[in-house]
C-alpha positions as CSV (number, residue, x, y, z in Angstrom):
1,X,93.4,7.0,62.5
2,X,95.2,4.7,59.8
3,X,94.8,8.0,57.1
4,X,96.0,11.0,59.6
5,X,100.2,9.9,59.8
6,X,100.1,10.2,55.4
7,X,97.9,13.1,55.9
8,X,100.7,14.7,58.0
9,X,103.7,13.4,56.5
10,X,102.8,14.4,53.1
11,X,102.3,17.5,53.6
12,X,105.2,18.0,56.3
13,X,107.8,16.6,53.2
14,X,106.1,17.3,50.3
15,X,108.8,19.8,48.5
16,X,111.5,17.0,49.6
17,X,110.5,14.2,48.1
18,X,109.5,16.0,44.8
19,X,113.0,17.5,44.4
20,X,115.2,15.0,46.3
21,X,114.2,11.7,46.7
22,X,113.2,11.4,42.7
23,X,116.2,9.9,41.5
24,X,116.5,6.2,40.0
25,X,118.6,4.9,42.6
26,X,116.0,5.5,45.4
27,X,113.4,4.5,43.4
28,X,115.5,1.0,43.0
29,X,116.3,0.8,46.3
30,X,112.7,0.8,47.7
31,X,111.8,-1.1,45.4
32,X,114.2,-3.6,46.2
33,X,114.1,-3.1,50.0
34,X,110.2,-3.1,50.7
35,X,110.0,-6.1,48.7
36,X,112.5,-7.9,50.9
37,X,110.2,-6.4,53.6
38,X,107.1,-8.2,52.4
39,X,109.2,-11.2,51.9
40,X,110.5,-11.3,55.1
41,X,107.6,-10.7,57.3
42,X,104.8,-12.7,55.0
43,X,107.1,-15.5,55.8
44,X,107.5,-15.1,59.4
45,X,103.7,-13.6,60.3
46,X,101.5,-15.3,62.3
47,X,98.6,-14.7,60.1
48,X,95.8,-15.7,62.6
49,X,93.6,-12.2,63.2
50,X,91.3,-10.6,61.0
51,X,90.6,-6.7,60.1
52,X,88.0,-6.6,62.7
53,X,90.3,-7.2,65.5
54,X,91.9,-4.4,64.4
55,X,92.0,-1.4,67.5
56,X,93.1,2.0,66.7
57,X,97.0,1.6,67.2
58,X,97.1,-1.3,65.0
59,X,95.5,0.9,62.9
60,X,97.9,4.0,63.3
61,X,100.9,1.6,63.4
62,X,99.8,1.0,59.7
63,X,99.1,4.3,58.9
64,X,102.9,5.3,59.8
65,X,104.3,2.6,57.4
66,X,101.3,3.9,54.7
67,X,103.7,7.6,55.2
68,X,106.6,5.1,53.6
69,X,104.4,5.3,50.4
70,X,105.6,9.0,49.7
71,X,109.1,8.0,48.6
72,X,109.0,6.8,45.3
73,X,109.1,3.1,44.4
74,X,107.5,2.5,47.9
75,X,104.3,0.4,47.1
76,X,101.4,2.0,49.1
77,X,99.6,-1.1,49.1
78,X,102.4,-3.1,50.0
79,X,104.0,-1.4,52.5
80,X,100.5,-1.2,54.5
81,X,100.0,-5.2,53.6
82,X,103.3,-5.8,55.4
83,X,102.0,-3.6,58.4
84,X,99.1,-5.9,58.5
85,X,100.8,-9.3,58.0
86,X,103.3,-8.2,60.9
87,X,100.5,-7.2,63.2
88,X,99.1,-10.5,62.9
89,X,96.3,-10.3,60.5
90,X,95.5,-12.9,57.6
91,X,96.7,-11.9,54.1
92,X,93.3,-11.6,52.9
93,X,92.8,-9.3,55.8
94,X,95.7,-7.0,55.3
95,X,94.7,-7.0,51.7
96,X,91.6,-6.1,52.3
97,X,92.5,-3.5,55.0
98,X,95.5,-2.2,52.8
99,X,92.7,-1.6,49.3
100,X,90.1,0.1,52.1
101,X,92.9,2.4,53.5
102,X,93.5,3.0,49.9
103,X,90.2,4.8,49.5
104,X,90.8,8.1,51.5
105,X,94.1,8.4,50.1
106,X,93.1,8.6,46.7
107,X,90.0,10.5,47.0
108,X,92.3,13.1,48.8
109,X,94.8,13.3,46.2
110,X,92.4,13.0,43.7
111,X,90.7,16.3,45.3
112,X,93.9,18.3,45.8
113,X,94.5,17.9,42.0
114,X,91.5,18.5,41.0
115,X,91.8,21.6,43.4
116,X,95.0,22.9,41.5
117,X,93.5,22.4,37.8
118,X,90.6,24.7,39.0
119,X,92.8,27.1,40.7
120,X,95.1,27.4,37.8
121,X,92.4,27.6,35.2
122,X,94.2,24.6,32.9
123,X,92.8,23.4,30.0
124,X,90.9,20.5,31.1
125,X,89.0,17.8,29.6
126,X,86.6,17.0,32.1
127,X,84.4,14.4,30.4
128,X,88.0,12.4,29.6
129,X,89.1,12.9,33.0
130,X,85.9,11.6,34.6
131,X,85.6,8.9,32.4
132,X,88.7,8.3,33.6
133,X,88.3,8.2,36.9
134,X,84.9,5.8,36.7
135,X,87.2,3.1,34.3
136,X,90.0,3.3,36.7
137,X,87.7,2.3,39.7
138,X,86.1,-0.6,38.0
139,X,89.6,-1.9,36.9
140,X,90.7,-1.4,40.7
141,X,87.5,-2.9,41.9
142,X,88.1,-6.2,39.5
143,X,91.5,-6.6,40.5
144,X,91.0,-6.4,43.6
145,X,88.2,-8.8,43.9
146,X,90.3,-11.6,42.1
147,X,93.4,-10.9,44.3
148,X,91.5,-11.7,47.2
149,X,90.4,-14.5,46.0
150,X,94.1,-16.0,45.7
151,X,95.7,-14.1,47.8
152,X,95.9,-16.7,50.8
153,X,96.7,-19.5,48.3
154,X,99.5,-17.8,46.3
155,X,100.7,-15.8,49.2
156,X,103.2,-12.5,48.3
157,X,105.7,-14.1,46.6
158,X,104.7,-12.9,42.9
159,X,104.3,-9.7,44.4
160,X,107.9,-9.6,45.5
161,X,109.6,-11.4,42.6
162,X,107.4,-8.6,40.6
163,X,109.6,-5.8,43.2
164,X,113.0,-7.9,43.0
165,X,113.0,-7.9,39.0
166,X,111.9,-4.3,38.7
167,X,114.6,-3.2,41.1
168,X,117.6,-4.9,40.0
169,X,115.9,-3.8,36.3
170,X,116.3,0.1,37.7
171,X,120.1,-0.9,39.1
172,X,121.3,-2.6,35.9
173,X,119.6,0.9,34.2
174,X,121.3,2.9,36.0
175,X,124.7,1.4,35.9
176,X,124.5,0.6,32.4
């Protein structure tokens, strides 16, 4: 149930957020904004439930802020972490949740790209682009075994000084 609101939503605004929320400025402001977010909440959560006492509208609630992830400079990963934090659940746990969520996601987009370059008969290098793909998920799968293993001891705080500096980076960009 967590996958179905991104499944929706993505393809419901697909054509608007590819022509109209592309600019810099959004892309600053979410970055900015959903950092604050994260701030915000990881410092107010009660942090006392796991993944497992997750039910399905804890799981759909997160799902709905994964549909954020569409506009650019929206962290999928950290929009569903701050789902989970302000549902209650450990960071580890909403880490964890957020890089499992992640899965069907990617495999999905993966697919419908994979869908086009066969339909449009591009010139492909399909050895690269697997090779690709199998590097990409052990890089994924190592980071995401060491975050979890200091993610409750360093909290989300480098994750959102990372958002703030990139943000006000894209808003002294664009008004420079």
């Amino acid at each position: 149930s967590a996958t179905l609101p991104i499944i929706f939503v993505g393809l419901l605004f697909e054509q608007h957020v590819a022509t109209d929320l592309r600019s810099p400025f959004v892309i600053a402001i979410t970055t900015v904004g959903f950092g604050l977010l994260l701030l915000a909440v990881d410092l107010n959560a009660v942090r006392n439930r796991d993944e497992y006492s997750l039910n399905w509208v804890d799981a759909l609630i997160i799902g709905l802020f994964q549909s954020f992830a569409i506009i650019p400079g929206t962290s999928r990963s950290g929009v569903t972490m701050t789902a989970g934090l302000l549902l209650g659940l450990s960071r580890q746990a909403a880490t964890r949740f957020s890089f499992l969520l992640s899965i069907p996601t990617i495999l999905m987009s993966g697919a419908l790209v994979t869908l086009e370059l066969v339909i449009t008969n591009a010139q492909v290098q399909w050895g690269d682009l697997l090779a690709g793909v199998i590097l990409s998920f052990l890089a994924a799968y190592l980071c995401i075994h060491l975050f979890l293993k200091f993610i409750e001891q360093i909290g989300m705080l480098p994750f959102v000084m990372y958002r703030l500096i990139l943000g006000v980076f894209l808003f002294w960009m664009i008004y420079n």
